[in-house]
MARNULUM-224090 format. One line per field, with one value per residue: residue in one letter; x, y, z of N, C-alpha, C, CB in turn. Coordinates in steps of 0.001 Angstrom, whole numbers. Glycine has a CB too. Layout:
<rs>
resn <- c(A  ...) $
npx <- c(X  ...) $
npy <- c(Y  ...) $
npz <- c(Z  ...) $
capx <- c(X  ...) $
capy <- c(Y  ...) $
capz <- c(Z  ...) $
cpx <- c(X  ...) $
cpy <- c(Y  ...) $
cpz <- c(Z  ...) $
cbpx <- c(X  ...) $
cbpy <- c(Y  ...) $
cbpz <- c(Z  ...) $
</rs>
This chain:
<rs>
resn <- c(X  X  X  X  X  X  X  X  X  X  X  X  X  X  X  X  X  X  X  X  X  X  X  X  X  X  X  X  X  X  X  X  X  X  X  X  X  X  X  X  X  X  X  X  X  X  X  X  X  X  X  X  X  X  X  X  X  X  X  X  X  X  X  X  X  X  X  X  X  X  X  X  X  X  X  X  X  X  X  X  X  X  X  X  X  X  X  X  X  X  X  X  X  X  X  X  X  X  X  X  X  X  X  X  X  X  X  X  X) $
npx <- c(1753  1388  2289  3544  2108  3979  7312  7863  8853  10518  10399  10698  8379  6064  2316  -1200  -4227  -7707  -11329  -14686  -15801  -14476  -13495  -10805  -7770  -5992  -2360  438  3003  4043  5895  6356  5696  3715  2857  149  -601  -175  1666  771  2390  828  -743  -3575  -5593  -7992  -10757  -10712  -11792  -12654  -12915  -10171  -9345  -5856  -2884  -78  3501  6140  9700  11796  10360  8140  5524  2814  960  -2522  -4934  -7569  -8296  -8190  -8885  -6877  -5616  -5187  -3422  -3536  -1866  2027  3509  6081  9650  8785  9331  7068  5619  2647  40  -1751  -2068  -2839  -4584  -4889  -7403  -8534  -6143  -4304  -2509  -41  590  966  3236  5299  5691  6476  8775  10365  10473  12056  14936) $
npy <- c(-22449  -19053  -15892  -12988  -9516  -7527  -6754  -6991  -4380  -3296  -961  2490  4420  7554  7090  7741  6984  6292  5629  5738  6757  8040  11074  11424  11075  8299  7256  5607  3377  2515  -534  -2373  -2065  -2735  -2818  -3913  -3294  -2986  -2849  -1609  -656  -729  -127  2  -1723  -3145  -4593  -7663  -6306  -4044  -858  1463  5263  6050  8032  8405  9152  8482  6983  9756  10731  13833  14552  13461  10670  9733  7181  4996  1624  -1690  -3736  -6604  -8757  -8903  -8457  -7952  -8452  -10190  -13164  -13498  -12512  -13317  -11415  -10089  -7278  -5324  -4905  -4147  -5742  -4290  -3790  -1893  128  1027  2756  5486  6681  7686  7365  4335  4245  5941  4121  1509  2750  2102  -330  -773  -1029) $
npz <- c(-9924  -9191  -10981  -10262  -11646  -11637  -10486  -6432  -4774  -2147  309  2404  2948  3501  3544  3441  4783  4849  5320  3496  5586  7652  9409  9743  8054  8567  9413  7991  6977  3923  2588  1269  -2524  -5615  -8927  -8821  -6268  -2539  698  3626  6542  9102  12495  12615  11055  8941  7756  5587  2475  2694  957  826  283  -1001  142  -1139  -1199  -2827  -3092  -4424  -5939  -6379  -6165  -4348  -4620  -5322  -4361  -4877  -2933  -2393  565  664  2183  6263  8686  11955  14462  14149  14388  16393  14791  12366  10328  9625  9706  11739  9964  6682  3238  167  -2790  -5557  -7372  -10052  -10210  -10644  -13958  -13518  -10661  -11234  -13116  -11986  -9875  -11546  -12853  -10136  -10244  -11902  -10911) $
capx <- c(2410  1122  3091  3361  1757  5164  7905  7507  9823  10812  10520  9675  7309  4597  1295  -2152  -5502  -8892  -12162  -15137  -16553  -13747  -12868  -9681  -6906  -4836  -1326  833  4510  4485  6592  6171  5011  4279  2266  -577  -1076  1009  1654  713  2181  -208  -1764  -5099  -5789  -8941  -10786  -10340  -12417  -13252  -12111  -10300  -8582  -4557  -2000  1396  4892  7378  10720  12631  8872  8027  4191  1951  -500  -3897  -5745  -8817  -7737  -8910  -7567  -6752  -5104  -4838  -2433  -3044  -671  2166  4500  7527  10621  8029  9951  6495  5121  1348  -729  -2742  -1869  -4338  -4715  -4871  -8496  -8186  -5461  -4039  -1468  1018  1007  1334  4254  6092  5934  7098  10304  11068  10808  13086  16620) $
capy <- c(-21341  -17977  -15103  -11499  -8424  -6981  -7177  -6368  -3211  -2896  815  2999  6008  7700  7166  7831  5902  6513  5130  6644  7204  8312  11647  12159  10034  6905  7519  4465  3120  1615  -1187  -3181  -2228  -3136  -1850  -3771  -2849  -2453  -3248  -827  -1015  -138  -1230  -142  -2660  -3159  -5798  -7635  -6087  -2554  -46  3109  5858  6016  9274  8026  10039  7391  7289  9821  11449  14910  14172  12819  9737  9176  6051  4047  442  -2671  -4659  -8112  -9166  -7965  -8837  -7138  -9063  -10815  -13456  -12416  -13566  -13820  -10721  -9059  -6063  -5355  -3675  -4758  -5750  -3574  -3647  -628  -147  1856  4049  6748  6056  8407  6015  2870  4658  5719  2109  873  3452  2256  -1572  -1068  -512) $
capz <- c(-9271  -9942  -11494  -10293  -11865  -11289  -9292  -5221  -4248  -466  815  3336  2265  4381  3376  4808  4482  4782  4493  3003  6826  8576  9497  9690  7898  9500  8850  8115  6290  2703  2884  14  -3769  -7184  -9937  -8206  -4515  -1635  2220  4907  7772  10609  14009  12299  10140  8839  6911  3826  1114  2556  201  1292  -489  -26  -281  -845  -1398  -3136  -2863  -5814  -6731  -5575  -5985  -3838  -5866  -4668  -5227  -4169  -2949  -1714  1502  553  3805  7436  10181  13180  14906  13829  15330  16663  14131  10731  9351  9124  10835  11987  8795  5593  1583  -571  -4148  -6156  -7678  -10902  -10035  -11636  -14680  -13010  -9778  -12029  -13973  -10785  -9320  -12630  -12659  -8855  -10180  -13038  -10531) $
cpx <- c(2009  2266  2851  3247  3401  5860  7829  9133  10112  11225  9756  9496  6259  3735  170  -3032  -6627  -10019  -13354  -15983  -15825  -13216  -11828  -9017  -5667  -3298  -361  2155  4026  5725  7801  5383  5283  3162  474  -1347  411  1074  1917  1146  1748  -806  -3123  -5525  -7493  -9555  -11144  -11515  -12850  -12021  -11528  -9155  -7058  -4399  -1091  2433  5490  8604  11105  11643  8333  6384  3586  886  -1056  -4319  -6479  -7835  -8638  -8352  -7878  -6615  -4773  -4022  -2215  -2282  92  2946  5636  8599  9918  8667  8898  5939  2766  806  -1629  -1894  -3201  -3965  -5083  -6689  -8552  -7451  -4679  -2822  -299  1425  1742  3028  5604  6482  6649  8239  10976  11405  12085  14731  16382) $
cpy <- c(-20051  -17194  -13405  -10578  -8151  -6950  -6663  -5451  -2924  -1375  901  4342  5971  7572  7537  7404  6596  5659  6166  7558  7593  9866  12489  11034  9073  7159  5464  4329  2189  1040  -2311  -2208  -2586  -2609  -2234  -3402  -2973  -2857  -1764  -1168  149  -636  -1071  -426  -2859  -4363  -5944  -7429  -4777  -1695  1506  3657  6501  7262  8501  8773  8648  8198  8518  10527  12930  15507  13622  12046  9684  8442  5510  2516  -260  -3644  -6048  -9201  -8358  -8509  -7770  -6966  -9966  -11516  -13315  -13251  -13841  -12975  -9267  -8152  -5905  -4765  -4734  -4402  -5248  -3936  -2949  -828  904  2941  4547  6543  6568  7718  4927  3354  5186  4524  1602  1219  2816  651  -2116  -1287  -2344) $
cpz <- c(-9979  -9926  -11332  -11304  -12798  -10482  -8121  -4977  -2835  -544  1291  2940  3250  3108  4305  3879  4930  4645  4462  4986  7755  8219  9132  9329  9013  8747  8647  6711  5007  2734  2108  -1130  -4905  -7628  -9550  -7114  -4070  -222  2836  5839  8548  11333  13498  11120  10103  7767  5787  3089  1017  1734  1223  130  181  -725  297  -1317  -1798  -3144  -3983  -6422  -5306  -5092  -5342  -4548  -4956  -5852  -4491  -4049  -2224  -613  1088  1716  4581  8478  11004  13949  13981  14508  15085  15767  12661  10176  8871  10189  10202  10372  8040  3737  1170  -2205  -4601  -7069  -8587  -10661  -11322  -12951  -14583  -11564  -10437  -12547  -12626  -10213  -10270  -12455  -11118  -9536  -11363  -12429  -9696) $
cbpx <- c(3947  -2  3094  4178  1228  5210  8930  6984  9344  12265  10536  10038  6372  4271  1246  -2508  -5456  -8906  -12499  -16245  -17336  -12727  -12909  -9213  -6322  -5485  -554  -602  5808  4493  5845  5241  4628  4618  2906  -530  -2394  994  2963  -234  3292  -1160  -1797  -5781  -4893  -9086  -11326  -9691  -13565  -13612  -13135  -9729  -9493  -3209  -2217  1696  5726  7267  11455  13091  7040  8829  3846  1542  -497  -5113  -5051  -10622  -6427  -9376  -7632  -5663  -4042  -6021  -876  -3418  -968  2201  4484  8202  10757  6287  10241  5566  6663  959  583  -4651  -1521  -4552  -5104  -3134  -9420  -9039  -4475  -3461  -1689  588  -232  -40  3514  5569  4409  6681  10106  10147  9432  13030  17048) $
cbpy <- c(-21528  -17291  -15570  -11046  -7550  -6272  -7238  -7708  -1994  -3909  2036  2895  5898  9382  6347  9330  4383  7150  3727  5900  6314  7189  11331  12970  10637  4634  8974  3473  2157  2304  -1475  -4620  -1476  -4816  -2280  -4076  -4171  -992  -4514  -554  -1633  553  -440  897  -3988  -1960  -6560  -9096  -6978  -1787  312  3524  6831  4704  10920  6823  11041  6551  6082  8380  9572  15937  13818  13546  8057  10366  4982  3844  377  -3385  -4581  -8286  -9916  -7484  -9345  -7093  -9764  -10591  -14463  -12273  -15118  -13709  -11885  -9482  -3724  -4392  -2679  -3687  -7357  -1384  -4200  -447  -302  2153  3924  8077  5976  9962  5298  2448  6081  6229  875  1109  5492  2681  -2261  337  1645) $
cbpz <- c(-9269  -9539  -12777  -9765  -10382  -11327  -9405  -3885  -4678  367  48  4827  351  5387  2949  5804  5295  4083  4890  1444  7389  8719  9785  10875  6938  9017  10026  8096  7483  1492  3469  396  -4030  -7746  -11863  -8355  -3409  -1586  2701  5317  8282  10567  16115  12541  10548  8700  7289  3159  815  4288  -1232  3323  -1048  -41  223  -1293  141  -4668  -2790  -6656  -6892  -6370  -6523  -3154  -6810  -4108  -5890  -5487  -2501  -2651  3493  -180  3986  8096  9923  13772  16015  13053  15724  18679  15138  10287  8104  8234  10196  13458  7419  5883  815  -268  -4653  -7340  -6682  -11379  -8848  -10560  -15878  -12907  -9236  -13751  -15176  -9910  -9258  -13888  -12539  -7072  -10322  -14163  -9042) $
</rs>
């Protein structure tokens, strides 16, 4: 049985996404985090391993973190009654130690 990072935090915070070829950013709900990655929810899900760079607002923080991430998993759809909503789990890809340290403070309550 493996052993979390850190513990997973339920909240909703905007974020927005990116990848390096897009435009204009994808907006989408943080759902889930911990000091490793996080759950997006969004209908535009994309697949597991492309990197993009997130902007997230947490709860209680008046800063906006940016960080590069990696999608792990995608569920475009999900079925009805699983509890989960459409999006993608990313994993944080050297982010910033003022992200990490925020996440930490939310997992301490």
């Amino acid at each position: 049985m493996s052993e979390r990072a850190s513990r997973r935090v339920r909240v909703l915070c905007p974020a927005h996404f990116r990848t390096e070829q897009a435009e204009q950013p994808s907006f989408a709900t943080v759902v889930v985090v911990n000091e490793r990655g996080l759950y997006l929810a969004t209908p535009q899900t994309l697949s597991p391993g492309r990197e993009i760079e997130i902007s997230v607002s947490l709860p209680g923080e008046s800063a906006t973190f940016r960080s590069k991430a990696r999608v792990v998993d995608a569920f475009p759809t999900t079925p009805v009654g699983s509890g989960r909503v459409p999006g993608m789990g990313c994993e944080f890809v050297q982010p910033p130690t003022e992200l990490v340290n925020a996440i930490h403070n939310l997992t301490q309550f």
